[in-house]
Every structure is written in C-alpha cells, then in structure tokens.
C-alpha positions in Angstrom: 95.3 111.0 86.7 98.4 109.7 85.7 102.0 108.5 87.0 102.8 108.3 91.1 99.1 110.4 91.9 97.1 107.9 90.2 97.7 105.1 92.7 96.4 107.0 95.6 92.7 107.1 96.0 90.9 109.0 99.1 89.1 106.9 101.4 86.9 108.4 104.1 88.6 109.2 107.5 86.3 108.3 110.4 85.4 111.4 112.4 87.5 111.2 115.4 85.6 111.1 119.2 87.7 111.8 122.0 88.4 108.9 124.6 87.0 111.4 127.3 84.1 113.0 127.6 84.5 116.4 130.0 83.2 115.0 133.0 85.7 112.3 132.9 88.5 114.6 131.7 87.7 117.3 134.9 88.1 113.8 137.2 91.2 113.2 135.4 92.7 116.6 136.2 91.6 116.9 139.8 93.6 113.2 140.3 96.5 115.0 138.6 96.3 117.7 140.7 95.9 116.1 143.8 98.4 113.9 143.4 101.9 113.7 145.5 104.9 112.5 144.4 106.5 109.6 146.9 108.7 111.5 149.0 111.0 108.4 151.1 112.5 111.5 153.2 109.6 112.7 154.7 108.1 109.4 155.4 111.7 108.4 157.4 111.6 111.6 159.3 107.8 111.4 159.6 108.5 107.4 161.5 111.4 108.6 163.7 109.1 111.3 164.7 106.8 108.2 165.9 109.6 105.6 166.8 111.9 108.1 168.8 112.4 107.6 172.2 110.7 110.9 172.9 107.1 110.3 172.5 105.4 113.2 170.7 103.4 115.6 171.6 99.6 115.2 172.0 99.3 118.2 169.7 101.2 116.6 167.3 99.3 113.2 167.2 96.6 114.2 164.6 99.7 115.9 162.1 101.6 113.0 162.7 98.5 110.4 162.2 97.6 112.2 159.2 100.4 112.3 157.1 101.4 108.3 157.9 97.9 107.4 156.6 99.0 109.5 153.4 102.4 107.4 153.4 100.9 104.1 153.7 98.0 104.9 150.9 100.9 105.9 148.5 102.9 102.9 150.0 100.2 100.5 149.0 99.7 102.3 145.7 103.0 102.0 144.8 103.0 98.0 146.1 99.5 97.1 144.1 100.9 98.7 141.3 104.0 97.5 140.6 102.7 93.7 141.7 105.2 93.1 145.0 103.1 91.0 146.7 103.1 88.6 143.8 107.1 88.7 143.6 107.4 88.0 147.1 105.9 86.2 149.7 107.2 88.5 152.9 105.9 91.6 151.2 102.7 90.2 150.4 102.2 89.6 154.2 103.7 93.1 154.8 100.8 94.5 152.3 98.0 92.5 154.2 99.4 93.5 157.8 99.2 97.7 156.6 96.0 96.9 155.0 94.5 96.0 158.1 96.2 98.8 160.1 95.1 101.5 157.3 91.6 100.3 158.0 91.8 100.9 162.1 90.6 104.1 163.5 93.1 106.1 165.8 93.0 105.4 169.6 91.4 108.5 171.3 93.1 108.0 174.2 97.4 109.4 174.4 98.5 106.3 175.3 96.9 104.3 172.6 97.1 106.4 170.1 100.8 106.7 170.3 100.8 103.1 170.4 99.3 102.8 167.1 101.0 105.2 165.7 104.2 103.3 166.3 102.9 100.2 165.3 101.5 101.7 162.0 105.0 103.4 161.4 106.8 100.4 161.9 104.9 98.4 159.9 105.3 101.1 157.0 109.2 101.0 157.6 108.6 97.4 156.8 107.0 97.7 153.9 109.0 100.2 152.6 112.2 98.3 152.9 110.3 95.3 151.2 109.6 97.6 148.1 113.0 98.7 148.2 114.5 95.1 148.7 112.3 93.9 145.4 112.4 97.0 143.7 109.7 98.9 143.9 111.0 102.1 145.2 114.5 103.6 145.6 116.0 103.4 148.7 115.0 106.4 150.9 117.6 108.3 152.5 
C-alpha cells in the first residue's frame, strides 16, 4: 500500500469482558430498583407526626417507626457519602448519636416507644439540618 493507507497497520483488539458477570449485574438492578430517592418533605411531615403535641396513635407507631428507620438509613447514606462528618465536627457527633439510635430496637411498651420515636426524629431533624448547613442536602421544605 501506498500514500495515507500505508501508515496504518491493524493491531489485534483484545476481546472485550464485561465488568459484570450476571449475578452481579441482577444485584445491581435490584439496588436500582429498590432504591428511593431522598424525599426532605416526607421526612419533615413524617417528624412532626412524632414531635407534635398530639402524640400518635398506637396504630400508627409501627408506620411511623418504619419509615424514620428508612429516613435515617438514607440520612446516613447521604452523610457517609458525601464525607460530612469529616467537614464538620457537630455533624460528625450528629452521625455517631443516629448511629447508635438506628441500632436500638423499638420500646414495646406506648409510652416508650413514643419516647423513642421522638428522640430518633429529633435527632434526624438534627442531622438533617447539619447536612443542609454543610451542604449535603438541599434544604427541605
């Protein structure tokens, strides 16, 4: 060969291997699937629930329990990931102290549990005002 073609030469192309194998890809897509977007709103409404001078119903408690361990997982995520406790100190305490409340079991009792409820809910209040005070999250309206 001659002129511009003549300065090309083919080199083998290594066979490409997906990153993934299909085990790993199916875990992949049931994280994606199962995965929330952080929704500030309903974890306000979800604290004043808690915090309001009405306490809620006993029916309520488990709903209510539920969905603020589900707000305080995502809050952690969201403060792990993004490395708040390491940009400031109050935040890092905040992380530790909802830690340690994520990990306690629910009161059986009314009385307690609503008591830990509220001191779960204020504590992720807290936190999320620390995240939105460093920038983590927007602030939730």
């Amino acid at each position: 060969m001659t002129g511009a073609g003549a300065s090309m030469r083919c080199r083998p192309v290594p066979t490409w291997t997906p990153p993934l194998n299909s085990d790993q890809l199916t875990a992949v897509l049931a994280k994606l699937r199962g995965w929330r977007p952080f929704d500030g709103g309903a974890l306000l409404d979800d604290i004043g629930a808690v915090l309001d001078d009405v306490t809620p119903a006993e029916d309520d408690l488990k709903a209510l329990a539920e969905r603020l361990d589900g707000h305080l997982v995502q809050l952690l995520d969201i403060a792990v990931a993004s490395q708040a406790g390491r940009r400031d100190e109050s935040a890092r305490a905040l992380i530790e102290q909802v830690r340690a409340l994520h990990a306690e079991v629910v009161p059986d009792g009314y009385v307690q549990a609503v008591a830990h409820l509220r001191r779960v809910a204020w504590r992720a209040n807290e936190l999320l005002e620390a995240l939105v005070r460093v920038r983590c999250v927007k602030e939730a309206v």
